[in-house]
C-alpha positions as CSV (number, residue, x, y, z in Angstrom):
1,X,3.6,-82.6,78.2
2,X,5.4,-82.2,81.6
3,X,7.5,-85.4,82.9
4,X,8.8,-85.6,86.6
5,X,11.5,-88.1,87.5
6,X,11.7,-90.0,90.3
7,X,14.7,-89.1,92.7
8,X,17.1,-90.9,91.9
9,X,18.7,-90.9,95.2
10,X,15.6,-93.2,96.2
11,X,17.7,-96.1,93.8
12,X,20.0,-98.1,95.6
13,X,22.6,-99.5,93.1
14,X,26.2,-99.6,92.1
15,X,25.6,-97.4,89.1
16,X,23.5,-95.3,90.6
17,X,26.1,-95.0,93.9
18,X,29.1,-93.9,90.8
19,X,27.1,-91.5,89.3
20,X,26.4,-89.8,92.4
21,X,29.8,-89.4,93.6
22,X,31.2,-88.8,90.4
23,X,28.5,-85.8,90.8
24,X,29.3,-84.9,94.3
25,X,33.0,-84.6,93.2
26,X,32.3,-82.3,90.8
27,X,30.3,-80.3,92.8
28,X,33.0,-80.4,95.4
29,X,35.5,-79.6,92.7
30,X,33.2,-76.4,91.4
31,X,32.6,-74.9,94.9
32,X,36.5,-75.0,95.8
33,X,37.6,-73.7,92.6
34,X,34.9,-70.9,92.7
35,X,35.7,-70.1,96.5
36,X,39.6,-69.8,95.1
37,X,38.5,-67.4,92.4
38,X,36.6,-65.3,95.0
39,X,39.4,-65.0,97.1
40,X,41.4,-64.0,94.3
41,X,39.3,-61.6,92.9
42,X,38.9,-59.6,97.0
43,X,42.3,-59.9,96.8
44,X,42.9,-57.6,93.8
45,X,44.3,-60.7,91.6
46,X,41.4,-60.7,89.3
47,X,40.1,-58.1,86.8
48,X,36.7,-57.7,86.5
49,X,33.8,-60.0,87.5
50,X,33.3,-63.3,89.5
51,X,29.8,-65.2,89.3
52,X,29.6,-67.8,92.0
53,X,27.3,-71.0,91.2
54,X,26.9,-71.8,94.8
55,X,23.3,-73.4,95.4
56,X,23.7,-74.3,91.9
57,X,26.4,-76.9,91.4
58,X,24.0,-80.2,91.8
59,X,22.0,-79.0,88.4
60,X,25.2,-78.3,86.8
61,X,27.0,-81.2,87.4
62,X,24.5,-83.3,86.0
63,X,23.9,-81.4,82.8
64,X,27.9,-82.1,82.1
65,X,27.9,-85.8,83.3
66,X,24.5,-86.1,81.0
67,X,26.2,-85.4,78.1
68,X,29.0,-87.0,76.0
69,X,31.7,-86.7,73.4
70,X,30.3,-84.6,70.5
71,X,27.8,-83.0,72.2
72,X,27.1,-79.0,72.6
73,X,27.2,-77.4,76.0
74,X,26.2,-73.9,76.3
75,X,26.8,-72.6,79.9
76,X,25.8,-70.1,81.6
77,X,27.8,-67.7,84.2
78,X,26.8,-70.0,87.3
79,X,27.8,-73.4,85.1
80,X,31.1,-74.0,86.4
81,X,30.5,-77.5,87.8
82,X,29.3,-78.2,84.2
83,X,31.8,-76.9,82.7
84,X,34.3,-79.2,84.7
85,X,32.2,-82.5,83.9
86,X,31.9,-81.9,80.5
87,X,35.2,-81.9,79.9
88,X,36.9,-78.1,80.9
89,X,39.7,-78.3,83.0
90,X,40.5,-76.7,86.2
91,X,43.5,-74.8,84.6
92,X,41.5,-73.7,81.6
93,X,39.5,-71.4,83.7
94,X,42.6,-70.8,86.0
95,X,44.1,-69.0,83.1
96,X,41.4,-67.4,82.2
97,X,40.2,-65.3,85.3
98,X,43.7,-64.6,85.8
99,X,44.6,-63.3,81.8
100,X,47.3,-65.9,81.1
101,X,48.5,-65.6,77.6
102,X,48.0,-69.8,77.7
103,X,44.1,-69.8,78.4
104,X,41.4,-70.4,75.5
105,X,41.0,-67.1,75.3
106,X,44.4,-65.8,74.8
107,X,43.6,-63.6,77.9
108,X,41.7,-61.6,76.0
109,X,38.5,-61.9,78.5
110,X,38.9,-62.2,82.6
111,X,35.7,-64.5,83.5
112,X,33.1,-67.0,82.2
113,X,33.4,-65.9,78.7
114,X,35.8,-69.0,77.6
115,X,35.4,-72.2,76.0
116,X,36.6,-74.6,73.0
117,X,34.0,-74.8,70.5
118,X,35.9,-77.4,68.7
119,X,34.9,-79.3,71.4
120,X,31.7,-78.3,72.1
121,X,32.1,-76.2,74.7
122,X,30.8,-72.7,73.3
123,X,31.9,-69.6,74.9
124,X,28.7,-67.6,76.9
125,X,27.4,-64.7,75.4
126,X,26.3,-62.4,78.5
127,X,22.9,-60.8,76.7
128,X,20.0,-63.5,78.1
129,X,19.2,-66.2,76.4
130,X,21.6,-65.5,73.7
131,X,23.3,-68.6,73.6
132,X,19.7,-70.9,72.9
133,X,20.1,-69.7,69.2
134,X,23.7,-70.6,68.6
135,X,22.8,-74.0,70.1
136,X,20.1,-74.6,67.4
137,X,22.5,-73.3,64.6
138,X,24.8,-75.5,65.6
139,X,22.9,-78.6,65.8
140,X,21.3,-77.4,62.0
141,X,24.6,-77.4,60.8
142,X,24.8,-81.0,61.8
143,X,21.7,-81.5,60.2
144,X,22.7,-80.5,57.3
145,X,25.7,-82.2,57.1
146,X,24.0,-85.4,58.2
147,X,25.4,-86.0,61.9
148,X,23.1,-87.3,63.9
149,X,22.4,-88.6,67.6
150,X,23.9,-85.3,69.1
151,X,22.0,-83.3,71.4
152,X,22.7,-79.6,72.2
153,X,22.5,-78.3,75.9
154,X,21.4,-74.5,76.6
155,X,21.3,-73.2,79.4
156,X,19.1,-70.1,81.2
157,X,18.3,-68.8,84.2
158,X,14.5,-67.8,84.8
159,X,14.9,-63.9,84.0
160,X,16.0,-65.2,80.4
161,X,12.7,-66.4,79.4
162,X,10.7,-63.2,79.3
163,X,13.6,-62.2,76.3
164,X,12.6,-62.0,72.9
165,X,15.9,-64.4,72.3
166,X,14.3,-67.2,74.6
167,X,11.4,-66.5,72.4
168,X,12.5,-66.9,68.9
169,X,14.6,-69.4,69.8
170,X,12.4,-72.2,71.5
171,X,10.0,-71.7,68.7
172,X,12.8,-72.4,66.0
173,X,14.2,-75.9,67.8
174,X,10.4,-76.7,68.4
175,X,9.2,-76.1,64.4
176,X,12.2,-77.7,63.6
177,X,12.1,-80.7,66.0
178,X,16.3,-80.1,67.1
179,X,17.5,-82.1,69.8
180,X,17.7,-79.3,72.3
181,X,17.4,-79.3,76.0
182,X,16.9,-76.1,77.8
183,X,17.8,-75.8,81.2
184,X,16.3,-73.0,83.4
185,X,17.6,-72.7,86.8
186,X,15.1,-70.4,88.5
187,X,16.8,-69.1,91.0
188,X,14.1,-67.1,91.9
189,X,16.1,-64.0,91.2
190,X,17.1,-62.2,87.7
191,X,19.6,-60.0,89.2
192,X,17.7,-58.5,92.1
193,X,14.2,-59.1,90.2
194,X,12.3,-61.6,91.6
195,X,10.1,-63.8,89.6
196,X,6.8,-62.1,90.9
197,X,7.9,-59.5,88.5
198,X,9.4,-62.0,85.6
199,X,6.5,-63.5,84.5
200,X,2.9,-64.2,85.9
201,X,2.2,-67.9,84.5
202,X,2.2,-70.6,88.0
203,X,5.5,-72.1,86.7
204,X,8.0,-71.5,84.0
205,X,6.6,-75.1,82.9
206,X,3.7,-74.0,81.6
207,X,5.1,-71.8,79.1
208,X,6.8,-75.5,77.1
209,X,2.9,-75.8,76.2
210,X,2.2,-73.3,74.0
211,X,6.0,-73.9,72.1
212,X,4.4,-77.8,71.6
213,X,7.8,-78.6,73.6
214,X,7.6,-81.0,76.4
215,X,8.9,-80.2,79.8
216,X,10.6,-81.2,83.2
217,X,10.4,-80.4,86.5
218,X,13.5,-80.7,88.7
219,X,14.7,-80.7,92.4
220,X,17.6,-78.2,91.8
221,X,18.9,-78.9,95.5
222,X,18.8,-82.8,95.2
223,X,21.5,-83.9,93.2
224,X,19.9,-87.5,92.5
225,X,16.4,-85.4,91.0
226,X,18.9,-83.4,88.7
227,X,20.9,-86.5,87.4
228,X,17.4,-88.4,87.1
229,X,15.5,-85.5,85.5
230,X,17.9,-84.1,83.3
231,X,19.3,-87.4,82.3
232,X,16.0,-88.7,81.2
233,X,15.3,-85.4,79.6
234,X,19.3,-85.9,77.4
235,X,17.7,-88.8,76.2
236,X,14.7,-87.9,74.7
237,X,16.0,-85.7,73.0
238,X,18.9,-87.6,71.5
239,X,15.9,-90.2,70.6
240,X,14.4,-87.9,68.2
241,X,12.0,-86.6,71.1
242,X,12.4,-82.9,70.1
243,X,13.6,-79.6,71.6
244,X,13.2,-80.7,75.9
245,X,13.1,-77.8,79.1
246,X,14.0,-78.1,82.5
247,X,13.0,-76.1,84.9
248,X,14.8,-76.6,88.1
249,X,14.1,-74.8,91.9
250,X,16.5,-73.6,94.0
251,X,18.0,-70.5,95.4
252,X,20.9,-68.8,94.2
253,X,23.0,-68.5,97.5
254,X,25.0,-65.7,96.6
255,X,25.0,-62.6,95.2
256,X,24.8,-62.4,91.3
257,X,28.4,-61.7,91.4
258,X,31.1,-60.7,93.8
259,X,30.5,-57.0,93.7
260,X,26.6,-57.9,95.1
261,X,26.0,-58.7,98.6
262,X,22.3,-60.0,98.0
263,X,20.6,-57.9,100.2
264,X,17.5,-58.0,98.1
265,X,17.2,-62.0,99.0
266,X,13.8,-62.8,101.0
267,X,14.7,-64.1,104.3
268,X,11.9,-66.6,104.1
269,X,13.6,-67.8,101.0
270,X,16.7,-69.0,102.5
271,X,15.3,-70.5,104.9
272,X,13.2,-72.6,103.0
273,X,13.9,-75.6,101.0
274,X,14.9,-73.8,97.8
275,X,17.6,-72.5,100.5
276,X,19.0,-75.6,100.6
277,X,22.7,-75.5,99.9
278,X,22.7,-78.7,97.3
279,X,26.8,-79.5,97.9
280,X,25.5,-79.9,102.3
281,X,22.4,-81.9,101.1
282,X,24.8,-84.8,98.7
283,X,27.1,-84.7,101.0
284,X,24.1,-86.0,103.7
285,X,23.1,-88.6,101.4
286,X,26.2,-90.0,101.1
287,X,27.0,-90.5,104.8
288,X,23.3,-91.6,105.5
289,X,23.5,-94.2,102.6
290,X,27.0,-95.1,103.3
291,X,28.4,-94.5,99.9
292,X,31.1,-92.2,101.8
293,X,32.4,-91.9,105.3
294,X,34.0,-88.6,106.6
295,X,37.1,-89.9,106.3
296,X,36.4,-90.1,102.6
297,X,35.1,-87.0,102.2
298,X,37.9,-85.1,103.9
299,X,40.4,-87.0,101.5
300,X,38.2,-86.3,98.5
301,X,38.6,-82.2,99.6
302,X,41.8,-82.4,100.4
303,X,42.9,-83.9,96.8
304,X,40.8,-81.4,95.7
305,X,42.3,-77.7,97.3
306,X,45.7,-79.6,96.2
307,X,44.2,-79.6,92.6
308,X,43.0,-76.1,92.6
309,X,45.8,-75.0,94.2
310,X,48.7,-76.2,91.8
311,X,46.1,-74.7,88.6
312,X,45.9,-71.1,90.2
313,X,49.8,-71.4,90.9
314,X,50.5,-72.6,87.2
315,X,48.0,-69.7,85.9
316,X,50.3,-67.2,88.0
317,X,53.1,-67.9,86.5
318,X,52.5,-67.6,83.5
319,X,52.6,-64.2,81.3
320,X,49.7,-62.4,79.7
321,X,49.9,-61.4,76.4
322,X,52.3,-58.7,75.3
323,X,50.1,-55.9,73.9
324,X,53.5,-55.0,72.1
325,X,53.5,-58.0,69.8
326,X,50.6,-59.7,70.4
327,X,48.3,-59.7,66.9
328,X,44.7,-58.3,68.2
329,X,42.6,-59.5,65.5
330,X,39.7,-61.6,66.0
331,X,40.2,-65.4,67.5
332,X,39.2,-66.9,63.9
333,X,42.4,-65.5,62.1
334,X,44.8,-67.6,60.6
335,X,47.9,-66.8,63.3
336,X,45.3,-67.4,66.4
337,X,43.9,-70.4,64.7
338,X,47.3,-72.5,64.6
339,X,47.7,-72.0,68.2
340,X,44.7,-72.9,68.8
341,X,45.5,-75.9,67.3
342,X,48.8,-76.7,69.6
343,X,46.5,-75.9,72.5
């Protein structure tokens, strides 16, 4: 069964009007942030890979606001606007693209593979699709320990589901009926694969069918369609509805990281309305609906560099670990779990 949701920028009320700018904010908040860490990172100040979620930040943003306390949100490398409204904050991943010894990770890893699973946050496992089975174990230990009206958020890019991972692990939450919701931004490139040559069904949609898992179809430029769609699809699942995908269209409008410069990307692409950059188009809607004025808006950014700006310059300061005394066993062991705790 396929749903489509009304966009919900076509609503005109007050809680409606929050929702959207809290989204927008976010969105602001993830494309400053990420713009920061590419600076950085051309700048020689960050150690290995950056993964930019430009052209991506409306979907995001509206998985995180979708969700709530108790929740499990499984992002993916372009997820940082999620991240941010689910509930990471802005010097969390500070400290961890620059290695301080403060970070979630201890600065033990330089990028997007951070989180707080005590909180629900799970860190990203870089193999494809990965991350969809971890969800559903997670959400069958709650089963099993009787916790209920949770729902578990996973999320993909297209390349992932022509894995074996993606595979197995929508056929698991359909059988057993978990309260998963699969997001799949197709971006319409796996790297520098395009989807001509990722699968050969008409749309990533059709594949819910033969799962017996029911489907969505999302605006990935319009941030209204992504609250609307994705909201909607939360909710079924957190009403018993079963395991839920999203499948959203847009463009990625950067390379897949840093190093990339994207050459591959169809012209014709970008300048169509998957080119869209979705952070221009909400920021349209609010001046044309009056929601914002640019007085507002320049406000709202300014606050925002300020924000970013005092994290990174926390995240400087502070030291990595000693590799002289620090304890190098793995994250669950007794000495790494007590500071975890203080965190």
């Amino acid at each position: 069964m396929v749903h489509s949701a009304t966009s919900g920028t076509t609503v005109h009320n007050s809680s409606v009007q929050e929702r959207y700018v809290q989204a927008f904010r976010w969105m602001l908040l993830a494309r400053i942030l990420d713009e920061k860490f590419a600076g950085l990172y051309r700048a020689g100040k960050i150690h290995g890979g950056v993964f930019l979620g430009r052209g991506q930040e409306a979907l995001s943003a509206s998985i995180g606001m979708s969700l709530r306390q108790g929740d499990v949100f499984a992002p993916l490398i372009r997820d940082l606007a999620g991240r941010l409204a689910f509930g990471e904050t802005v010097l969390d991943a500070a400290r961890t693209y620059l290695g301080s010894a403060l970070g979630p990770m201890r600065g033990r890893d330089g990028n997007v593979h951070r989180g707080r699973p005590r909180e629900g946050l799970l860190p990203m496992i870089s193999h494809l699709g990965a991350m969809i089975s971890v969800v559903n174990g997670t959400l069958m230990a709650r089963r099993f320990k009787n916790i209920s009206g949770t729902v578990g958020a996973a999320c993909i890019g297209e390349g992932a589901t022509s894995t074996g991972a993606f595979h197995e692990a929508i056929n698991q939450a359909a059988v057993e009926k978990l309260p998963l919701v699969m997001i799949v931004a197709n971006n319409q490139y796996a790297y520098s694969t395009p989807s001509s040559r990722q699968f050969a069904c008409e749309s990533l949609l059709d594949k819910a069918i033969g799962y017996g898992v029911e489907a969505h179809d999302a605006e990935g430029t319009d941030a209204g369609n992504c609250l609307a769609v994705v909201g909607a699809a939360v909710q079924r699942a957190r009403e018993g509805g079963g395991p839920q995908l999203v499948v959203a269209r847009l463009l990625r409008l950067c390379g897949h990281g840093e190093h990339d410069d994207a050459s591959y990307v169809d012209p014709k692409l970008k300048n169509s309305l998957l080119g869209r950059d979705c952070l221009k188009v909400a920021e349209d809607y609010l001046l044309s609906s009056r929601w914002a004025d640019a007085v507002t808006l320049a406000k709202w950014k300014q606050e925002t560099e300020k924000q970013v700006e005092d994290a990174v310059a926390q995240a400087q300061r502070e030291p990595g670990p000693d590799p002289y005394k620090e304890n190098w066993c793995a994250l669950a062991s007794q000495h790494l779990s007590e500071m975890y705790r203080e965190a």
